[in-house]
C-alpha positions in Angstrom: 30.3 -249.2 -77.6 29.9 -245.7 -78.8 28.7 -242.2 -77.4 26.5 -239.9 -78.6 25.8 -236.2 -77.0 23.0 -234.0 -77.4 21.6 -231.3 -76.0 18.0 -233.6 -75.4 17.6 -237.4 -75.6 13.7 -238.2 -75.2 13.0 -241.7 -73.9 9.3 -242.7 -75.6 8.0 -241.6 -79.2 4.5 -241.0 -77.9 2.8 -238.1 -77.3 4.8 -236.3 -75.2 8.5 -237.5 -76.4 7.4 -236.7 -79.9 6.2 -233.1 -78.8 9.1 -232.5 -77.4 11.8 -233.6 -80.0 9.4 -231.9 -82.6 9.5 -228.2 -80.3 13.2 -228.4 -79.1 14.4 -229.0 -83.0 12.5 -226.2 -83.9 14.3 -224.2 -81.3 18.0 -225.3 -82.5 18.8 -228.3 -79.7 20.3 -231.0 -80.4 18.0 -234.4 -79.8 17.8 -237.8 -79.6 14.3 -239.5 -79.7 14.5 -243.4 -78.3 11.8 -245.5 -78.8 11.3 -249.1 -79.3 8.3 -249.8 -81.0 6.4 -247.3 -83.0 6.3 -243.3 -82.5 2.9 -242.2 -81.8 2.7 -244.6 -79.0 -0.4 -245.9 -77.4 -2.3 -242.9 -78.5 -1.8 -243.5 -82.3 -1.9 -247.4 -82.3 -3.4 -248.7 -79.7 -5.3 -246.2 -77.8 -7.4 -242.6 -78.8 -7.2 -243.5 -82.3 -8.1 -247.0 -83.1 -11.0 -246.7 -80.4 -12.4 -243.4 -82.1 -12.4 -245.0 -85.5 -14.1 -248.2 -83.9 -16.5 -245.5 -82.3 -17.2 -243.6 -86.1 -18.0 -247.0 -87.3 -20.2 -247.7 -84.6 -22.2 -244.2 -85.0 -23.0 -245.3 -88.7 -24.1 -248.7 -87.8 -26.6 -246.9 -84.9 -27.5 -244.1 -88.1 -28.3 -247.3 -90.3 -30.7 -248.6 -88.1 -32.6 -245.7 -87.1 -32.3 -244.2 -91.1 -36.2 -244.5 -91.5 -36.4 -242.0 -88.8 -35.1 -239.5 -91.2 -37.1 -240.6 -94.2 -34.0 -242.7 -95.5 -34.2 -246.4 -96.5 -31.3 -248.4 -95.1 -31.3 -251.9 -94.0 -28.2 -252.6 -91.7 -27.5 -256.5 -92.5 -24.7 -256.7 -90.1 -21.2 -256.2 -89.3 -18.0 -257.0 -91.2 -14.8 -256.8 -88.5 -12.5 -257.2 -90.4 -13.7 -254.6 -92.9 -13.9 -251.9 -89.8 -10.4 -252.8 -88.7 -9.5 -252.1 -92.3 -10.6 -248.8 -92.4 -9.1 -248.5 -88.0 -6.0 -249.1 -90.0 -5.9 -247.0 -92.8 -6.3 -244.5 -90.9 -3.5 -245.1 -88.2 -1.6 -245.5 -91.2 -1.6 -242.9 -92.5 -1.6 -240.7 -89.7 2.3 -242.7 -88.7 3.4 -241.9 -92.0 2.5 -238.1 -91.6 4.0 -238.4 -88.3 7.4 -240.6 -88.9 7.4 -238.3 -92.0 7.5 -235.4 -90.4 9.8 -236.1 -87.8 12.5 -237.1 -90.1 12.3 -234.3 -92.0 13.6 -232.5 -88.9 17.4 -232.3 -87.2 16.6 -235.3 -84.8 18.6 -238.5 -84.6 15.4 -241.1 -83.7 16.7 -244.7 -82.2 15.0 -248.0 -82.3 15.4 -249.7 -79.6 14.5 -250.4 -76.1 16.6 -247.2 -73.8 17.5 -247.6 -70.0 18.7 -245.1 -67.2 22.1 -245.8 -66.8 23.6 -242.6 -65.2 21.4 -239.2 -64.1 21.7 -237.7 -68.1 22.6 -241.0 -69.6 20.6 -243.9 -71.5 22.0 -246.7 -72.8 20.1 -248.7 -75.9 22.0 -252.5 -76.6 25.6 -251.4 -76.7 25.2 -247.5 -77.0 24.5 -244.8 -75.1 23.2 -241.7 -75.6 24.1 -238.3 -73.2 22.2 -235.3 -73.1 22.5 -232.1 -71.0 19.3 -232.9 -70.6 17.1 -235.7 -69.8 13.0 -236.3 -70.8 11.5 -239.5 -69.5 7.8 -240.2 -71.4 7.7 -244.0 -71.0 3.9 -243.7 -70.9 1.1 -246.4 -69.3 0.1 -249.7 -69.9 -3.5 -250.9 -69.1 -3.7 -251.8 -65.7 -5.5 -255.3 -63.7 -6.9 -255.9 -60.6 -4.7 -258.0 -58.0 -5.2 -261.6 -59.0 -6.7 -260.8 -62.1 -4.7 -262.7 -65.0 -4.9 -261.5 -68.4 -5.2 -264.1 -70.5 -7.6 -265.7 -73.2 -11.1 -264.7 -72.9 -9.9 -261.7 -70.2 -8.4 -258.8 -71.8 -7.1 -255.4 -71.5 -8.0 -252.9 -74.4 -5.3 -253.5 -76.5 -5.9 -257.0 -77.4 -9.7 -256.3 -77.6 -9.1 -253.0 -80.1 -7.8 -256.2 -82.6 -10.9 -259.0 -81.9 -11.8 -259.9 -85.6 -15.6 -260.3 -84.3 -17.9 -258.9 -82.9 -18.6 -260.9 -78.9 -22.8 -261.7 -78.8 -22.1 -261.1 -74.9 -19.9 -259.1 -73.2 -18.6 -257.7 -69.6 -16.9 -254.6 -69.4 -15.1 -254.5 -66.0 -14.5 -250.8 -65.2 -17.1 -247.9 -65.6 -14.7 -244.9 -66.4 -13.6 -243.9 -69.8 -12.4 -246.5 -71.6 -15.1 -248.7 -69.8 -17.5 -246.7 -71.4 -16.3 -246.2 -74.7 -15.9 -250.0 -75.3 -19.1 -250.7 -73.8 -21.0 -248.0 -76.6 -18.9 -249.5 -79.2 -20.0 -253.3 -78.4 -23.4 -252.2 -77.7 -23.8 -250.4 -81.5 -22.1 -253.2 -83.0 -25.1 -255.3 -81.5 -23.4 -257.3 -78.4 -25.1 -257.3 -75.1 -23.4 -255.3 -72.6 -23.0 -255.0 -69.0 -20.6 -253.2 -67.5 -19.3 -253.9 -63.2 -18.3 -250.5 -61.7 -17.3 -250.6 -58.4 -17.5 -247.0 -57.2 -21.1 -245.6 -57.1 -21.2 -244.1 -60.6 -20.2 -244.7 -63.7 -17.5 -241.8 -65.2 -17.2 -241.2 -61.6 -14.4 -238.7 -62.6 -17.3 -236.5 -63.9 -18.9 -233.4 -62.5 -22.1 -236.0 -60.7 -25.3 -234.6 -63.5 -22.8 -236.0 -66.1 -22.9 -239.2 -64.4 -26.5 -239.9 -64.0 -27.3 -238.3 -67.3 -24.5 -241.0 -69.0 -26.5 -243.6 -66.9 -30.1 -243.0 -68.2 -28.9 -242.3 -71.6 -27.0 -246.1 -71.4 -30.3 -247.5 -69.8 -32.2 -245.7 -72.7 -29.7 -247.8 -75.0 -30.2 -251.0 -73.2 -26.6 -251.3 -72.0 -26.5 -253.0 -68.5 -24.6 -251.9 -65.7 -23.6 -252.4 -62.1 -22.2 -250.1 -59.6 -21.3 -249.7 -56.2 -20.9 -253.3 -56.1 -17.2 -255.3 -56.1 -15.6 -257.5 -58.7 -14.8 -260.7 -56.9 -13.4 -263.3 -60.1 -13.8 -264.7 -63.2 -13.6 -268.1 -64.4 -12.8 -268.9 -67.8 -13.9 -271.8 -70.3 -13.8 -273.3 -73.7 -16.3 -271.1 -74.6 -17.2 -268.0 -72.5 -16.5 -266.6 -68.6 -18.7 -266.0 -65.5 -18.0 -263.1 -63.0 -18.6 -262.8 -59.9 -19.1 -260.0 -57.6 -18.8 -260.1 -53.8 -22.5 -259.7 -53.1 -22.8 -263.0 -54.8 -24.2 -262.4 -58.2 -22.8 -263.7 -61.6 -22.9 -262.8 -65.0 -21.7 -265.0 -68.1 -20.4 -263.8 -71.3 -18.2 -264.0 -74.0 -15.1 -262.4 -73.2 -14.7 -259.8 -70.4 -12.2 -256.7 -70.6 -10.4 -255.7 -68.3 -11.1 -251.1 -68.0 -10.0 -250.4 -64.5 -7.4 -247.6 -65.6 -3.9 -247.2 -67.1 -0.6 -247.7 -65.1 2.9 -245.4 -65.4 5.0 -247.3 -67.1 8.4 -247.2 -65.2 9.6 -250.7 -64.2 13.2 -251.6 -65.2 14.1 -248.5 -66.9 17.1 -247.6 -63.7 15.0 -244.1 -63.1 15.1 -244.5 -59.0 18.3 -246.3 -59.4 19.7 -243.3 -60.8 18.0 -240.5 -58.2 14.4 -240.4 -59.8 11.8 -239.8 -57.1 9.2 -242.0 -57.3 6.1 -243.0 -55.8 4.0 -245.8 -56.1 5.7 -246.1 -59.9 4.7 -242.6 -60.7 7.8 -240.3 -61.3 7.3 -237.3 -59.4 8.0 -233.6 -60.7 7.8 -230.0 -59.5 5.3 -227.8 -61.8 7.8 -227.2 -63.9 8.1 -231.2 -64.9 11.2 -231.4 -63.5 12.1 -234.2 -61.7 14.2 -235.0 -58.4 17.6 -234.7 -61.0 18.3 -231.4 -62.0 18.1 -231.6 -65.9 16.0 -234.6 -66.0 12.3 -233.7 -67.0 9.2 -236.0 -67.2 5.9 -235.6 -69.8 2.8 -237.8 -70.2 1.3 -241.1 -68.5 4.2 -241.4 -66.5 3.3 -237.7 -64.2 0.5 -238.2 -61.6 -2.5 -236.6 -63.4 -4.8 -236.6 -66.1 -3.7 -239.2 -68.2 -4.4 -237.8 -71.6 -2.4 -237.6 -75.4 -3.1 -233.9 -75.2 -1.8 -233.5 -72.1 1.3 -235.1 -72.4 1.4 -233.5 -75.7 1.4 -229.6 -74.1 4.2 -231.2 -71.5 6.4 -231.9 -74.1 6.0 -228.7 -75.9 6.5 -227.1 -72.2 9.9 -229.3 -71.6 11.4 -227.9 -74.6 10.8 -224.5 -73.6 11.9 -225.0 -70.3 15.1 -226.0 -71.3 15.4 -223.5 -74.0 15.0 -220.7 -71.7 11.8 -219.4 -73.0 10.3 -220.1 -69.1 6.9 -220.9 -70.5 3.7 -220.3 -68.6 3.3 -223.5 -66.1 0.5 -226.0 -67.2 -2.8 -225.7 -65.3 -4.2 -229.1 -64.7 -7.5 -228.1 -63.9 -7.8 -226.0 -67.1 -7.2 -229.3 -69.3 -10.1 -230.7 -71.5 -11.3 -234.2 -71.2 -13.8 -235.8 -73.7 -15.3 -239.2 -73.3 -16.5 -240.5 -77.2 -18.8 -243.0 -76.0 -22.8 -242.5 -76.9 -23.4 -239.6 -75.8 -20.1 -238.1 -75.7 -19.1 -236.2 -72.6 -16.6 -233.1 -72.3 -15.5 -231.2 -69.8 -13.0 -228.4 -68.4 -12.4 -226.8 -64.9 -14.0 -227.4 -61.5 -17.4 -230.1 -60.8 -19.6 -228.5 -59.0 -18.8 -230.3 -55.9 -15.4 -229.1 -56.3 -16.5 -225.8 -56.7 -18.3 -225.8 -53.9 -15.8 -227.5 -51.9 -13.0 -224.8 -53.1 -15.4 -221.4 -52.8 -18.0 -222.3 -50.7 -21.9 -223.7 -51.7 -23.3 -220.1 -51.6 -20.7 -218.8 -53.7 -21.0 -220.0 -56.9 -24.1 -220.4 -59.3 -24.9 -223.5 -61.3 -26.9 -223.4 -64.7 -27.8 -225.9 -66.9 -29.2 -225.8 -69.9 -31.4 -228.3 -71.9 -29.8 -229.3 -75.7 -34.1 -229.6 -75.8 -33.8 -226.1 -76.8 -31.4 -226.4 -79.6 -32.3 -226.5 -82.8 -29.2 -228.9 -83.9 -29.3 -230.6 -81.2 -33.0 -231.7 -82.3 -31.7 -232.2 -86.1 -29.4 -235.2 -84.6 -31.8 -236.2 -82.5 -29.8 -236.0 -79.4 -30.6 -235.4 -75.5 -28.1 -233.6 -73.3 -27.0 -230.4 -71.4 -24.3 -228.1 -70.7 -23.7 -226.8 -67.6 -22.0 -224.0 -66.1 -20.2 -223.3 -62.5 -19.4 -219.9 -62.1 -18.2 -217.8 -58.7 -20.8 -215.6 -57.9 -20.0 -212.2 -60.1 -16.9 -213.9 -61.2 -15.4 -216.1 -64.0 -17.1 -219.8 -65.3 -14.7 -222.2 -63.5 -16.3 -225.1 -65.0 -18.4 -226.1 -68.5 -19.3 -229.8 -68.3 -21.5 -231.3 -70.9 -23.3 -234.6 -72.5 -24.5 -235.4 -75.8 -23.7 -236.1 -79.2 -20.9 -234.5 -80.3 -20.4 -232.7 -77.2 -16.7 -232.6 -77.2 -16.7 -230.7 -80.5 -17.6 -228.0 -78.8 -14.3 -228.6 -75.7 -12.5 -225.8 -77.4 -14.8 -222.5 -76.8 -15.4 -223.9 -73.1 -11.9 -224.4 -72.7 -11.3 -221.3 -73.7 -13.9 -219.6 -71.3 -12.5 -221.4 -67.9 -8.9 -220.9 -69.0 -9.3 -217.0 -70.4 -11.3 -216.5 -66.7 -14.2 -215.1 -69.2 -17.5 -214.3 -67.2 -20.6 -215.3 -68.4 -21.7 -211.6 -69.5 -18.6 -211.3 -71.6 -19.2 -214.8 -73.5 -23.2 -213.4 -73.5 -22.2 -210.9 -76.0 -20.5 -213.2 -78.5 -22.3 -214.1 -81.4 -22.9 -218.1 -81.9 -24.4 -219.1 -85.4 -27.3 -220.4 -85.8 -28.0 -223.8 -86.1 -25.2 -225.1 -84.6 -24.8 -227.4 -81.5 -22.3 -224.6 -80.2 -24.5 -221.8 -79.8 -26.2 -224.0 -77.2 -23.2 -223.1 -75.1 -24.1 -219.1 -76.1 -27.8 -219.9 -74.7 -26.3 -221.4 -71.6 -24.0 -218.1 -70.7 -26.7 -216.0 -71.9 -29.1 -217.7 -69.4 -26.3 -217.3 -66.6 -25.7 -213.9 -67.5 -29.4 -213.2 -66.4 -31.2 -212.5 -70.1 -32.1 -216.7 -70.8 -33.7 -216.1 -74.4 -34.3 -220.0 -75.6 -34.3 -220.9 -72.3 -36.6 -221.4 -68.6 -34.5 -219.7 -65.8 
């Protein structure tokens, strides 16, 4: 058995171990980075990456069949899988070679293999173990199921159905929210028939509610089928498809159903409450400055109740390493993290919901605009429908941008800018936004809450 001592040992390679190991190098600790499959984690191989590539293919397949629209002759003759998992692949490729690349070209000591909590700063990996002065745990998530839901053959999570070498003539997505969705746009582009079982009342039900029942006619508009408010009671599989059945009584057959009701933390057998971690429910629990129960013990990612997001995760690592070097960064506001949905129209959003904002301030004291992506020239070019609307506090800062249509989260990065920098709406008035772009329809919108709407009715 040997020892090894650093300053850090990371347990996870995804994106908030990876962050972390990257930032703390740079500032001179010691580190040790365990992981026991690939780094990148979910994120880079079986998560945001694989399902935006399936999601790019899926755009040009929609594009082919609606070329004549745009004087261009195109006949789309159909979908070759495993050619689009080709290209999926390249692309994850190359992206883990920049990123093992990179890594190794830094002071940190990465091991492969599968780490455990043995002691409060210790983890051991087969026969070694690796101490550090201090401790990051970024096991990550893994898809979740429903209670006496078994996932198996034709009933699958989202990693088994990111590697389906064909494209199912009929399928149920069980789970409206993100990945739900996404899936669900994919299928539908690819040219399955979708329905998708929800059962809160809307689908992204995590979205401001005009986001929600915009992505609900736009996914009518497209002739994707869903059900909400309504339970998932079981499914019964055969040789060559599955019927579900909610409690109300109805059933729907297809080919293969997946499985999208949300991500779990990933935490079981790796000694953290064994060894002091508070816990709850399997989610390791920290104070805002990610540290958890254990002095010197941190936590980043999936694995911290939250927003369960790369970039998030990402921005905790960088944070950790800071932490621990002293620098005493600026605490993470959870509220002023992006989220983009990449389904058809995308969605993107920052800050408060309007019910939130009314719930936190008070219904008279905020104002609410939104404006129409009718009014944008771009917007028109792509032939997209949409808004982006605004929450303000009444002669105070936009607490909250939320938008839908294509491309929408392209423009995440002003907005998240706006909420986070407390801008009003008469300082972001005055910036210029060029013209034709899908982004100066966020211009317009401040403009029009600033009081002077120019391409607008207010």
């Amino acid at each position: 058995m040997a020892e090894h001592n650093y300053d850090l040992v990371i347990l996870g390679g995804g994106s908030g171990g990876y962050a972390a190991a990257l930032r703390s190098a740079q500032l001179g600790l010691s580190v040790a980075l365990i992981e026991k499959d690939k780094l990148g984690g979910t994120c880079l191989h079986r998560g945001c990456i694989p399902t935006k590539a399936l999601l790019h293919s899926a755009e040009v397949a929609d594009v082919t069949r609606e070329a004549a629209n745009y004087g261009i002759h195109a006949t789309f003759q159909g979908v070759d899988m495993s050619a689009v998992n080709k290209y999926r692949d390249g692309i994850i490729d190359r992206l883990f070679k920049g990123l093992t690349g990179l890594v190794a070209s830094k002071p940190i000591t990465v091991v492969a293999g599968e780490g455990r909590m043995v002691g409060p700063k210790t983890i051991s990996v087969g026969a070694d173990t690796y101490t550090g002065k201090n401790i990051v745990l970024a096991t990550g998530s893994f898809s979740r199921t429903l209670p006496g839901l078994e996932i198996q053959g034709r009933v699958m999570t989202s990693e088994l159905a990111l590697q389906l070498d064909f494209v199912p003539s009929k399928v149920i997505v069980l789970g409206g929210g993100v990945i739900g969705v996404e899936f669900a746009s994919i299928w539908k582009s690819l040219g399955a028939d979708v329905t998708i079982i929800e059962g809160l009342p809307t689908l992204v039900p995590n979205e401001d509610p005009s986001v929600s029942k915009a992505l609900e006619r736009a996914f009518r508009k497209r002739g994707i089928n869903f059900k909400t408010g309504v339970r998932f009671s079981g499914v019964q599989q055969s040789a060559t498809g599955v019927v579900a059945t909610l409690e109300n009584g109805e059933t729907f057959d297809a080919e293969i159903m997946l499985v999208a009701v949300g991500r779990g933390p990933n935490t079981a057998g790796f000694g953290y409450e064994e060894n002091g971690v508070k816990m709850d429910r399997g989610w390791v629990l920290t104070n805002d400055r990610l540290e958890t129960s254990v002095a010197g013990v941190y936590a980043a990612g999936d694995i911290v109740p939250g927003l369960q997001l790369a970039h998030r995760g990402f921005q905790q690592g960088i944070f950790i390493a800071e932490e621990i070097a002293g620098l005493r960064p600026v605490a993470i506001d959870e509220l002023g993290i992006p989220k983009v949905t990449y389904c058809e129209p995308e969605i993107a959003s920052v800050g408060m919901s309007e019910p939130k904002a009314a719930e936190t301030y008070g219904a008279e004291n905020i104002s609410v605009y939104e404006y129409n992506l009718g009014g944008n020239g771009k917007s028109q070019i792509l032939g997209t429908a949409g808004f982006i609307k605004l929450i303000r506090k009444n002669n105070g800062p936009v607490i909250g941008v939320h938008m839908i249509g294509s491309r929408a989260g392209e423009q995440i990065g002003e907005a998240q800018l706006i909420v986070n920098w407390e801008a009003y709406p008469e300082d972001v008035a005055t910036l210029v936004h060029a013209h034709p772009t899908m982004n100066e329809a966020l211009g317009e919108a401040h403009l029009a809450l600033a009081g002077k709407p120019l391409h607008a009715h207010a």
